[in-house]
N, C-alpha and C positions, 0 to 999 in steps of 0.2 A: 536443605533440600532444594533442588530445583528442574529441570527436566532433559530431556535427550529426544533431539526429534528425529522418531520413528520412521516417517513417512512426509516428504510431500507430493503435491501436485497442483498444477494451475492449465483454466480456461481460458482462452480467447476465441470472439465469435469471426466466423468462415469471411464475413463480408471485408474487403480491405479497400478504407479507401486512400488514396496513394495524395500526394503534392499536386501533382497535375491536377488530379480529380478536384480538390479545394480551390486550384487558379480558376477555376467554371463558375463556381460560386460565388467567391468575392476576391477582391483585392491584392494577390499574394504571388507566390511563385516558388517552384521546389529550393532554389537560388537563395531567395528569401526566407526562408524557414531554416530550412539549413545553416545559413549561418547563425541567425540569432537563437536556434530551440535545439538544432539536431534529430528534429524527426521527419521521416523520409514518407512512413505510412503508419498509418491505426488502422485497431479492429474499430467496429460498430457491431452492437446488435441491432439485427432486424427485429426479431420475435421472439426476444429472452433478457428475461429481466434479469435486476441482478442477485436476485436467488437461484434463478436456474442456473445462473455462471455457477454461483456457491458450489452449487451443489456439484455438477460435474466436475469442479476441481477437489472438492470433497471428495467423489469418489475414488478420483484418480491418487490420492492422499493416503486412501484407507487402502488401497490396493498396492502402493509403496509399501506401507507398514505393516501389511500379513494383517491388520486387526481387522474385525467386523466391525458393523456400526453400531451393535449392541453391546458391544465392549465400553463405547465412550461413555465418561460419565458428566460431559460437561459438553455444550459448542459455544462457542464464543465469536460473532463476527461484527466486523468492521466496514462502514459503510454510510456514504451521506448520499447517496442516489437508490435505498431502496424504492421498490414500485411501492408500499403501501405502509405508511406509518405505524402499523399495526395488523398482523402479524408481522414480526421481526425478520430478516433475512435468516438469522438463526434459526427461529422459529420454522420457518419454511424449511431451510432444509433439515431439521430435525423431521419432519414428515417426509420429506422425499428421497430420504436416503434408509429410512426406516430405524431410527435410534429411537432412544427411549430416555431423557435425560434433560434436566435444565440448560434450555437455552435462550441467549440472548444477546442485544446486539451492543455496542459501543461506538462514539461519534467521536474520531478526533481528526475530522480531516486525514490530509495523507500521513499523518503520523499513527494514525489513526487502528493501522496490524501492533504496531510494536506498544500502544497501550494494551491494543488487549490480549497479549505475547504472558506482557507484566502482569494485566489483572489473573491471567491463569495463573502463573506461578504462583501468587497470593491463596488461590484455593488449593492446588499440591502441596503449599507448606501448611494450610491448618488442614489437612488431612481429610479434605474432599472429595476428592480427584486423584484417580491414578491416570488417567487416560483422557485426555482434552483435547478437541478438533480443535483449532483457532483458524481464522475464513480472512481475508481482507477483499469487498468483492466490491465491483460498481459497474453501473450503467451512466456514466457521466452526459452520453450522446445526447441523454434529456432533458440534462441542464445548463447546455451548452448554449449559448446564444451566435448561431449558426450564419450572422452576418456580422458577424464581432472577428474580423483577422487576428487579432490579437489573442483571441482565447481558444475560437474554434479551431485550430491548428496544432492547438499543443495536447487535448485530451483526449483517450481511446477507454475502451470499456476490455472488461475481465475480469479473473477472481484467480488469486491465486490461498492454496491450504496449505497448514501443518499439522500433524497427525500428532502429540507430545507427550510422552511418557514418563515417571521418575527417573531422575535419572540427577548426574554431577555436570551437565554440560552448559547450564546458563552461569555465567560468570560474572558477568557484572550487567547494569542498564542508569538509563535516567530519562527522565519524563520529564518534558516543559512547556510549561503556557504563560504567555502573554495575552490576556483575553482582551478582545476590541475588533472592529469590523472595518476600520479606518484601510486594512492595506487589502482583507481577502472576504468576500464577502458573500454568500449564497442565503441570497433571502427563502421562506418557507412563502407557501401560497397563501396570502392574507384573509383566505376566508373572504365572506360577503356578511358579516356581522354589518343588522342597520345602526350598531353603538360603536364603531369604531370609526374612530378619526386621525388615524396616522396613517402616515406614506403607505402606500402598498406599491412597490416596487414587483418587477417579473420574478420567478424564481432561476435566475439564471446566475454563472459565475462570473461574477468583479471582480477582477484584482490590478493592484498596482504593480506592474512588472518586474520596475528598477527598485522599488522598495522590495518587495517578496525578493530579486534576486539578492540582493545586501543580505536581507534578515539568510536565508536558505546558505550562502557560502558561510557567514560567520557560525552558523550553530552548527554545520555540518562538520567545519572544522575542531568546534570547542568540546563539542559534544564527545565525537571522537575519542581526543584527548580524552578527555575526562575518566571513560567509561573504558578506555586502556589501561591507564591510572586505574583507577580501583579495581582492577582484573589481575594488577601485579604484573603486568604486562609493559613492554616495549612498543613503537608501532609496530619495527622488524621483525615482533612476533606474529605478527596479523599477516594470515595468508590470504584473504582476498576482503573486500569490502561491498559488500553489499546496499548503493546509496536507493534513496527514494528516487525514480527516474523523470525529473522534471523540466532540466533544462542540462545539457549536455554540456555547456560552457559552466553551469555552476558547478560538476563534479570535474572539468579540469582547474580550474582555480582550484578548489579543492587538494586537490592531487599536488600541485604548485605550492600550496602552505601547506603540508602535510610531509612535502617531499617524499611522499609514497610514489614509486611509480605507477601512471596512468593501467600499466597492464594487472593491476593488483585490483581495479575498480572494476564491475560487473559492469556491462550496459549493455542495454536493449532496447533504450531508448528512439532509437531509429526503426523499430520495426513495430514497438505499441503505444507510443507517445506516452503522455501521464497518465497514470489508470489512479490515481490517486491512493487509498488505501490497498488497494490488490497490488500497488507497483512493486512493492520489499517482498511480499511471496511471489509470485510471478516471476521475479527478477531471480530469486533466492532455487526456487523450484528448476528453473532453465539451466544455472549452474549447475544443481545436483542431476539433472537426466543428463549433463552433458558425457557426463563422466571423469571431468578435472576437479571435483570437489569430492575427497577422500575422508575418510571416518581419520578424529583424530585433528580435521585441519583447523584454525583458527578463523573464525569471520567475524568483521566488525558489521551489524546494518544499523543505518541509519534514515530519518525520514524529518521533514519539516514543511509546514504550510499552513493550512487557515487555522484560523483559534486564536490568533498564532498559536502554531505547537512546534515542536520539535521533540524526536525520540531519537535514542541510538541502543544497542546491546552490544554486549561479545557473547557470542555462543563458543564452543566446542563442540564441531559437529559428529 
């Protein structure tokens, strides 16, 4: 058993700030970003956290898929920028969208939808669940360190859903961690304990670039592989590929060893930068409203970044 998805849809907030807008701030230039990241603009939220995103792409989700929200028997969301450690982003939108149903959240960084994709199917086969929201949603803008050229250029905020039914369409996946903080790293706020005596760093996003982009092309590419293999599949059967949207140069390399043609790769990277876990719905969801993604097609997605993780799937959409 595994699922068929129903319905998606994904959020991004109104505000856009553009290359230019960021040469004000620090360091940088549209010239410059472009060539090493490929993004030209991101959303921001002003005044919506990243449950509110949740949940308007939740709605728009549930409204692709004909179901109500009392139909779900599960939410599952993904997220290392919620606003409040407790209540869950799931959580939250389980009230704001008015379900009735366990929910909660999972942390895997930007691989971070396509765990919790996996941990749904896991409750459809022991016969929990007919019907599961899965969320990948963030407000990254807050743990951005906004005179960092290096970081603050590459992240935007969003949330994209899927609405997921029983169904024959998940065909194969794989999930990976390498756990250590050496290459990506978002400290938690240290508290003010008078008994603590370790580093307390900002809670803002580290990462080592040239390392993250090595680790992000090889898994992208093995992963792939991998998870075509156990689908019984060809690449030539994969009708488009759905990567994590993180740096624009790592899905052509990509594309380079894969020898897929670049036009089989989604991106959007130019118009929302990394959204980290919302990036594969989002990404996923844009395809399907476009109207070039047809019931029946083949898609590979894929996602990789802090934890180290790395995820990929084949669906049948």
């Amino acid at each position: 058993m595994s699922f068929r998805i129903m319905g998606t849809g994904f959020y991004v907030p109104d505000k856009v700030i553009t290359n230019d807008d960021l040469s004000k701030m620090v360091d940088t230039s549209d010239e410059w970003i472009m060539q090493r990241v490929g993004v030209r603009e991101r959303r921001v939220s002003v005044d919506m956290t990243a449950s509110d995103m949740a949940a308007a792409a939740a709605e728009k989700a549930l409204a692709s898929s004909g179901l109500s929200a009392d139909k779900l028997d599960m939410i599952i969301a993904a997220s290392i920028s919620s606003n409040d450690l407790c209540p869950t982003v799931a959580g939250y939108v389980q009230m704001k969208i008015g379900a009735s149903c366990p929910s909660f959240d999972v942390n895997s960084a930007c691989s971070g939808f396509i765990f919790a994709l996996d941990t749904a199917v896991s409750f459809m086969e022991r016969g929990c669940a007919e019907n599961i929201l899965v969320i990948g949603a963030e407000r990254l803008s807050k743990i951005v360190d906004w005179t960092d050229r290096s970081t603050c250029v590459i992240f935007g905020d969003g949330a994209g859903a899927f609405v997921i039914s029983k169904g024959d369409g998940y065909l194969s996946s794989k999930l990976y961690t390498a756990g250590g903080n050496d290459i990506i790293e978002i400290p938690n706020y240290a508290g003010e304990s008078p008994f603590y005596n370790g580093i307390k760093l900002p809670p803002y996003i580290f990462m080592q670039g040239q390392e993250t982009f090595k680790f992000a092309v090889n898994k992208i590419v093995s992963d792939i592989k991998e998870v075509t293999e156990k689908a019984g599949l060809s690449i030539d059967d994969i009708d488009y590929i759905v990567p994590h949207q993180a740096n624009v140069r790592i899905i052509d390399y990509a594309s380079k060893r894969l020898k897929v043609p670049k036009e089989k790769f989604y991106v959007n990277i130019h118009k929302y930068g990394n959204t980290s876990s919302a990036s594969v719905p989002i990404a996923f969801s844009e395809l399907a409203e476009s109207g070039r993604l047809k019931r029946g097609d083949i898609v590979a997605m894929c996602a990789f970044g802090g934890g180290l993780s790395s995820a990929a799937c084949i669906i049948k959409y």
